[in-house]
C-alpha positions in Angstrom: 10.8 -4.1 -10.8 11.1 -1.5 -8.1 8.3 -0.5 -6.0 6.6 0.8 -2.8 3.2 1.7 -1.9 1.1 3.1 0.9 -2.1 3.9 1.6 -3.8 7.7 1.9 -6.8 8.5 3.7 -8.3 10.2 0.8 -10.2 9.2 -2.6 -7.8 9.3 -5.2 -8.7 12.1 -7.2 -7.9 14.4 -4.2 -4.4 12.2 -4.0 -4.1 12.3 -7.7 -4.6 16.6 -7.8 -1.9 16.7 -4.8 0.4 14.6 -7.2 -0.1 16.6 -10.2 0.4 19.8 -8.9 3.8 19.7 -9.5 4.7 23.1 -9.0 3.8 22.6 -5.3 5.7 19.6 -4.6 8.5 21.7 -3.0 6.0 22.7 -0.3 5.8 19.3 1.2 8.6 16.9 -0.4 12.5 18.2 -0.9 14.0 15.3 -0.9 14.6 12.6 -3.9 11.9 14.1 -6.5 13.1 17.9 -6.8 10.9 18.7 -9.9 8.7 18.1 -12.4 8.1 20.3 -14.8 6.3 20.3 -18.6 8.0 20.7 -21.5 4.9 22.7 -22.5 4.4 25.4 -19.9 0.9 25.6 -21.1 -0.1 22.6 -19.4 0.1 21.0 -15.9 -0.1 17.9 -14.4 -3.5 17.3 -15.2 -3.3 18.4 -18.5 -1.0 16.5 -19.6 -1.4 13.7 -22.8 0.6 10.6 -24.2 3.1 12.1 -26.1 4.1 15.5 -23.8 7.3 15.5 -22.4 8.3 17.0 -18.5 11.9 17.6 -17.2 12.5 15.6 -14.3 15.1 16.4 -11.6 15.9 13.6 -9.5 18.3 13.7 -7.1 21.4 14.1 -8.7 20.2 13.9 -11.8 18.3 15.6 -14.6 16.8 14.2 -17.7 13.4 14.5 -19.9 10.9 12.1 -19.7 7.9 11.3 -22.2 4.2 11.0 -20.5 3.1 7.8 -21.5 -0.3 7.7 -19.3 -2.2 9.9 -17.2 -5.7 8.5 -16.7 -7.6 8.5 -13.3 -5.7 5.9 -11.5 -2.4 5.6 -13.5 0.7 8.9 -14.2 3.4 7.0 -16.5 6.2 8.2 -18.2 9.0 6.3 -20.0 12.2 8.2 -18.9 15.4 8.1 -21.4 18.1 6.1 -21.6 20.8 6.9 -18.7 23.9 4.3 -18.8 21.9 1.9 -21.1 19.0 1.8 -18.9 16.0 3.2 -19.4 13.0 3.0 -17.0 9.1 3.4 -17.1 7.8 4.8 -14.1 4.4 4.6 -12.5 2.3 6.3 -10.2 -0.6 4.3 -9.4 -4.0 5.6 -7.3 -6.1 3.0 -7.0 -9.3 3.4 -4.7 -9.6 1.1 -1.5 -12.2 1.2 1.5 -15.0 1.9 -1.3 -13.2 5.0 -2.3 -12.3 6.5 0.9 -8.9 6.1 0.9 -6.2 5.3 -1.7 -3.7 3.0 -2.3 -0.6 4.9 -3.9 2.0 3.0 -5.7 4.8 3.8 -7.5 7.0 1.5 -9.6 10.2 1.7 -11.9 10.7 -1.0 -14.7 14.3 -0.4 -15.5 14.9 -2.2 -18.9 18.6 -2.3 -20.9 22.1 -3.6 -20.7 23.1 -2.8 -16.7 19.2 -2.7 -15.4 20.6 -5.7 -13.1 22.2 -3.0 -11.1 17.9 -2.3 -10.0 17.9 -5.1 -8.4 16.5 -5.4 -4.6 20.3 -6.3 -3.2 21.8 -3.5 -5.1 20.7 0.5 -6.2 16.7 -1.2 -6.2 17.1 -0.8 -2.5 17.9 2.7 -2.6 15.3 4.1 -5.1 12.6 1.8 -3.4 13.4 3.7 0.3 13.3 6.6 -2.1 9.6 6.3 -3.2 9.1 5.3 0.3 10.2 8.8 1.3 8.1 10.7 -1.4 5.0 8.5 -0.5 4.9 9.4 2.8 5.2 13.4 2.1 2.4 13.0 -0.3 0.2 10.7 2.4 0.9 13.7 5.0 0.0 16.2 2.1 -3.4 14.7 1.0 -4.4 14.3 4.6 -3.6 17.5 6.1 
């Protein structure tokens, strides 16, 4: 498992509707996440249901991914299978300080044949510094 968190001085529905604006992620992050878009172009982040699918660009690679949760406190999808690994990613917005601030946390359960290459000595340590990255754009974006 993969993972990094920080925390945000704001509740986590104003962290959550900074996260799920996808189309405005360029604004404040350019680096590892590029894009999120839904399959749908109906719907946006917030709309979104188990079951929907979004493209994902990810630094040097593309791929679609299907939305597994989007509840309050938990964004999930299960991304395809890419070199016999295939991971479930989370974004997690749990409330601390009685609801003042949030605790974001992402995670990446790579599953399959070569998912020992995620480990922490190995490409794990380069993905973690890369949610790292995109959780400190969004911490400056929900703040400002």
């Amino acid at each position: 498992m993969i993972e990094s968190q920080i925390e945000i001085a704001a509740p986590p529905a104003k962290v959550r509707e900074v996260f799920l604006n996808f189309s405005a992620h360029p604004e404040w992050h350019t680096k590892w996440l590029k894009s999120v878009k839904p399959e749908d172009e109906t719907k946006t982040g917030l709309s979104l249901v188990p079951g929907d699918k979004v493209h994902v660009t990810i630094e040097g690679m593309k791929f679609t991914a299907e939305i597994t949760k989007n509840t309050e406190n938990l964004f999930q999808w299960q991304g395809p299978p890419v070199f016999t690994v295939a991971g479930l990613h989370s974004f997690y917005m749990e409330p601390a300080n009685d609801g003042s601030s949030t605790i974001f946390k992402q995670t990446e359960d790579p599953k399959g044949l070569l998912s020992w290459l995620f480990s922490p000595y190995a490409l794990g340590k380069l993905l973690a510094a890369d949610f790292a990255g995109f959780n400190k754009d969004l911490k400056a974006r929900a703040e400002a």
